[in-house]
N, C-alpha and C positions, 0 to 999 in steps of 0.2 A: 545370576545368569552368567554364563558363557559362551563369550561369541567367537568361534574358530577362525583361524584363518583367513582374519580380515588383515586386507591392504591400510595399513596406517600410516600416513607420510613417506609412502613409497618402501615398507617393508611390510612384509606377513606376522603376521602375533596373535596372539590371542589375547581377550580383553575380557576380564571380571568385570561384571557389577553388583554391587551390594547397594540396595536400596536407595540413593537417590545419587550417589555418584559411584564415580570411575576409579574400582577400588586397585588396578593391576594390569602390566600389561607384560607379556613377557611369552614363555613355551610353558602354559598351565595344562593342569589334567583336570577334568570335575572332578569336583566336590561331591559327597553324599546329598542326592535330592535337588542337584543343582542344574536347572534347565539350558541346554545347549543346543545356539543357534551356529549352524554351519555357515559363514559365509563365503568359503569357497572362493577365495581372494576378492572378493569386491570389495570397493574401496568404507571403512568406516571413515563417518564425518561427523564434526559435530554437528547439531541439530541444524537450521536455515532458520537468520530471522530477515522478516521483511521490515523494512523502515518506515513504512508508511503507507496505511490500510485502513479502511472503514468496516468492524467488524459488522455491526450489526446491518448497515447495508448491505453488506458483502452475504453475509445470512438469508436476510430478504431478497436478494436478487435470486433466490434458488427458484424462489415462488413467481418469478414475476414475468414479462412479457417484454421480449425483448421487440424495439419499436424504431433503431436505428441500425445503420450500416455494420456488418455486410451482411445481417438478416432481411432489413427493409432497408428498398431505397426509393420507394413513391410513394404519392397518395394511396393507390391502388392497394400497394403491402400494407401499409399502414392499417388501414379499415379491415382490411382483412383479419390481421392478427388480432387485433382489439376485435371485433365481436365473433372473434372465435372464441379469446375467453370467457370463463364464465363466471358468471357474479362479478362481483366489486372487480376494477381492474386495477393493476398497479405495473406502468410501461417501462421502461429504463430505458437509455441508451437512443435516444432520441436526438439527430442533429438536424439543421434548419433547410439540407439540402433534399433530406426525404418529402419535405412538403411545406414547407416555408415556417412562419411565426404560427406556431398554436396559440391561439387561446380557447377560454371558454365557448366560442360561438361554433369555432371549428371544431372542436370534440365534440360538442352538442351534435351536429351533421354527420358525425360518423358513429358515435351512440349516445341518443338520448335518452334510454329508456335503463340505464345501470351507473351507477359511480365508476368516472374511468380518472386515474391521476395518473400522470405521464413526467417524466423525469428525463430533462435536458442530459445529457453523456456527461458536460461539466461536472455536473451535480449540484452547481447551487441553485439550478430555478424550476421548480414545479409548477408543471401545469394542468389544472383542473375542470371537466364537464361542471354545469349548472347543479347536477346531480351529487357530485361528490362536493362542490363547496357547499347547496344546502344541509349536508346530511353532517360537514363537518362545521355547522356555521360562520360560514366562513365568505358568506356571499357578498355582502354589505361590505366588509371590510377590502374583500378582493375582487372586484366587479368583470375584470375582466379575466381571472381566474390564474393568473399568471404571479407566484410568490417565488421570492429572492429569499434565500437560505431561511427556510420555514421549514424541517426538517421536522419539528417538533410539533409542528402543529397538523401536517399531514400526514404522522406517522400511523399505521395499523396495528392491526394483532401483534404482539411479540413474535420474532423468528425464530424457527431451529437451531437455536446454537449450538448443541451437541452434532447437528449432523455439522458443522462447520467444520468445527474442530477436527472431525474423522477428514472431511476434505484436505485441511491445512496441513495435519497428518500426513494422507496419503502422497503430497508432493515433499516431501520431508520439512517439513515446517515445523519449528517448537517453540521461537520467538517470535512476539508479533508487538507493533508499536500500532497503535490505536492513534489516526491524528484527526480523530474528531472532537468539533468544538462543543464547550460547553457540556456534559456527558452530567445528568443526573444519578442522582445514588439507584435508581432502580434501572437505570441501563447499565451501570455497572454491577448489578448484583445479576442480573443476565447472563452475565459474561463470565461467572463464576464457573460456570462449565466446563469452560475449557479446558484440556490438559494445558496447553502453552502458556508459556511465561508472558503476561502482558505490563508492555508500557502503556501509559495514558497522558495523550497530551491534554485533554481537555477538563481533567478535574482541578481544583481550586486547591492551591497550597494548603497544603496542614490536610486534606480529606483526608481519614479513615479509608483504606485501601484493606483487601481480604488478601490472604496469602499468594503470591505469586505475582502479586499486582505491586508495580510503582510509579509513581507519577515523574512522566520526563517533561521536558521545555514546555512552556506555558503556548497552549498554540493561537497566534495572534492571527483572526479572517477578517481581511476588510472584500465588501462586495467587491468584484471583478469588472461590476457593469457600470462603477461611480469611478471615482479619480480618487488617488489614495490622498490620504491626508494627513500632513508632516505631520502637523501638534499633538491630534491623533494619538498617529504613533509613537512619535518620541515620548508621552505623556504614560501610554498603555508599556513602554517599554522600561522607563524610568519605575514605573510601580515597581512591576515585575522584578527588577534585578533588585530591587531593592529590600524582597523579599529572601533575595538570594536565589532563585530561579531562571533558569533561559530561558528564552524564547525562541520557540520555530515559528517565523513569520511566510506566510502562504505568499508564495510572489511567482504568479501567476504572465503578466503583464511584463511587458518592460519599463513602463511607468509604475509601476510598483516595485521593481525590483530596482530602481536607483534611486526611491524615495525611500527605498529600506535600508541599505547601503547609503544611505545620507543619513539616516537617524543611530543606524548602528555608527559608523563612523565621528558623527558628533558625541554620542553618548557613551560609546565606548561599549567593549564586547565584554561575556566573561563565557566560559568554559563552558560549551554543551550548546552554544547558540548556533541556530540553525536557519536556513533556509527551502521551506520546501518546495516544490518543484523546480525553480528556475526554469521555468518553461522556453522562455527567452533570454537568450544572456550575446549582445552583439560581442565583436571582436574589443570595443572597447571599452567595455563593461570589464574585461577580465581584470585588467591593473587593479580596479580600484576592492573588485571582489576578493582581489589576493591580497591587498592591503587591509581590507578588514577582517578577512581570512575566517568565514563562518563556515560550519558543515552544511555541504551541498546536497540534500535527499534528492535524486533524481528519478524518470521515470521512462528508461529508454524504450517500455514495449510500447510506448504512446506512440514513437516512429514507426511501426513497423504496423500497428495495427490500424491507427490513421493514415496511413502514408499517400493513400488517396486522396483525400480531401486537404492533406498537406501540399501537395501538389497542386492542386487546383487554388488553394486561397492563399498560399504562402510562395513569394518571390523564390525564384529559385537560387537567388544569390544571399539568403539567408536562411537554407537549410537548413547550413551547418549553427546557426542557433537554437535551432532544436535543442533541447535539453544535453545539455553539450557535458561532455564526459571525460572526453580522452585532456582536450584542452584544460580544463578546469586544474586535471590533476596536472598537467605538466606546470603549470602558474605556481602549483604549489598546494591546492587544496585539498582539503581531504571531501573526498565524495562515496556515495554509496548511492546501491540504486533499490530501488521496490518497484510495487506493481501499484500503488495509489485505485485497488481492489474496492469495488467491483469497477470503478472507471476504465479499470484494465483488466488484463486476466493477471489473476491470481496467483499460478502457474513459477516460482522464480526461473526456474529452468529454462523456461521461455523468455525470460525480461534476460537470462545469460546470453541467450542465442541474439537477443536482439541487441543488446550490447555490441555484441561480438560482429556484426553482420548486418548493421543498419545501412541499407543505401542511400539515405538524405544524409547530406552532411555525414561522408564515410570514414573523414580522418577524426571523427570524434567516435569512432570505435575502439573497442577495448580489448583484449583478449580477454576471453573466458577464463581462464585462472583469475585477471585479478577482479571479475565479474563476482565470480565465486566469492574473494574474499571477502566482498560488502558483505554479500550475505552471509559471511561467517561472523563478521563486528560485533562484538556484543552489544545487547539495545539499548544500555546505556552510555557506548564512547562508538558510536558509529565512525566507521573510517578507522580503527583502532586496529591494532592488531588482530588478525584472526583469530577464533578459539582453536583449541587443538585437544586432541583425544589422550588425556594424560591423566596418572594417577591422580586422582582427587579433583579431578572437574567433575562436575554435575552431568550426571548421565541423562545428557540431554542430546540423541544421539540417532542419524539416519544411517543408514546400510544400504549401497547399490550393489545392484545386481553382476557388476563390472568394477573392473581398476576405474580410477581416476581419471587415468591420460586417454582412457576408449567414453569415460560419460562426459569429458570436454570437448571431444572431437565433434559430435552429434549431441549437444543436451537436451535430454530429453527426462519428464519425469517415469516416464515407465520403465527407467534403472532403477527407481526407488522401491526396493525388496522390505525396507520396516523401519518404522518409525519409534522413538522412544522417548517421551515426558517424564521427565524426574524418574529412570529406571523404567516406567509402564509402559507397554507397548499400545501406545496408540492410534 
């Protein structure tokens, strides 16, 4: 393949590829039989990875029934959308201000004649009708229908993961880090679908991975709704390294994020360790985060898309801890941001804009260039130097429709003209 007249680090070229990388770049003519994409200067990039995503929910949520803001925000939505679907229900995106604490008694009242499971925005706590814990047996054990990171046990049919992929695709996606815990061998063989390059937090040192798969930091979840627990983790952390593996510990809380920062700091860090979300990080939390100096996965479209309900439950003199960005990096850290998909939108383009443009806490805005370059990191050194479109990298590779300096101005993914896995246009 040859692609004309793309913008490449701010010049026009032309760029060969030969089957799975980037064999030239230069003033080329085709070749006999050799297919030519015009792109008419818009800019080529390397492919986008996201840092932090749940594939196969992210899959499932294509099928499901959205049941929190800014779809639903009362009781009245609520009921409505639920037995407008049909058969089995499965809800997402559910927060407590559309119609308070669900449990089983409440679902039951708004249908009790189908299996309805409903899913906190969080993502760790499912909540089930009388209907769907009998059918999953699960009633006895959950009485009032309400399960904390049970993922496994309330899961359905298998999701479309090919139409995913084509989604991931179309916003120019080719890298994706999987930070789901615990991942069995037939959730990973699922996922074999993909064109995209996947990391995996959640499989077990030494797994057996299929080509294009490899296993990153070992991902440590402690529930959100207990109090974290030092020995715990220092204990689950010590294992870990001592296999030689990082850890990306979930710190959510800000009581879990200086109990993690206590364990790493006493235990000592090694290469590749991580922290995901930092949901909350006060002004003097940063010292000691730049002293143990882990990678900061962040999740700026959570501003932008909560920024309501941010507003309403969060002081406004601790905005700027919102998933803090600008600051981190000036301390020192290296950070990157995803979409923590389906919990957010999927979108990068969108988590750039909201980067770049969040109104809570607006001095931890970023510009959009160096937005972009998280998502250029490769999945294994997040915060690493961007990838770049050069002889012999992996033709792993998006095409906008426009230069560079006009799809940062406004990012949007409807610049993105084509998508390309290992040379295939996907």
């Amino acid at each position: 393949m040859l692609i004309t007249r793309a913008e490449v680090e701010g010049r026009l070229v032309d760029v060969r590829v030969r089957g799975e990388r980037v064999a030239e770049l230069g003033d080329l003519r085709p070749e006999p039989g050799e297919e030519v994409v015009e792109a008419r200067g818009g800019a080529l990039l390397p492919g986008l990875h996201d840092h932090h995503l749940h594939l196969l929910s992210l899959a499932a949520a294509a099928s499901s029934v959205r049941c929190g803001p800014p779809e639903v925000r009362d009781l009245d939505g609520l009921a409505r959308v639920l037995r407008a679907a049909e058969g089995a229900v499965r809800g997402i995106g559910y927060h407590e201000s559309v119609a308070g604490i669900l449990d089983r008694h409440a679902l039951d009242r708004l249908v009790p004649d189908r299996a309805v499971r409903v899913q906190h925005r969080g993502g760790a706590l499912w909540m089930l009708n009388s209907r769907a814990l009998v059918e999953a047996g699960l009633a006895e054990r959950y009485p009032d229908g309400r399960l904390w990171r049970a993922d496994e046990e309330v899961r359905g049919s298998p999701p479309d993961v090919t139409a995913l992929g084509r989604r991931l695709a179309a916003v120019g996606i080719t890298g994706v880090t999987d930070a789901t815990p615990r991942l069995s061998e037939e959730a990973v063989r699922l996922l074999t679908v993909l064109p995209q390059r996947v990391q995996l937090l959640g499989v077990r040192t030494g797994a057996h991975l299929p080509p294009g798969f490899e296993a990153g930091p070992w991902k440590i979840l402690r529930p959100d709704h207990e109090p974290p627990d030092w020995e715990v983790l220092r204990d689950e952390v010590a294992r870990v390294h001592a296999e030689g593996r990082a850890v990306a510990v979930h710190t959510v809380t800000r009581e879990a994020l200086v109990v993690t920062l206590g364990v790493l700091g006493e235990m000592g860090t090694m290469p590749g360790d991580r922290l995901e979300h930092a949901a909350l990080v006060g002004a003097e939390a940063i010292p000691l985060l730049a002293e143990v100096n882990p990678v900061v996965v962040t999740q700026p479209g959570f501003v932008i898309e909560r920024e309501p309900e941010y507003r309403r439950d969060i002081p406004a003199d601790e905005h700027a801890d919102l998933y803090r960005y600008a600051s981190l990096l000036d301390a020192g850290l290296r950070v990157v941001p995803s979409s923590d998909a389906p919990f957010a939108d999927v979108d990068p383009w969108r988590t750039i804009a909201a980067a770049a443009g969040r109104k809570l806490g607006p001095a931890e805005r970023v510009s959009p260039r160096r937005a972009l370059d998280g998502y250029l990191a490769p999945l294994s050194d997040p915060g690493g130097a961007p990838r770049r479109v050069t002889a012999g990298a992996p033709a792993d590779l998006c095409l906008l429709s426009v230069p560079l300096r006009e799809a940062l101005t406004c990012p949007d993914s409807g610049f993105v003209a084509a998508t390309w896995c290992r040379g295939r246009r996907a």
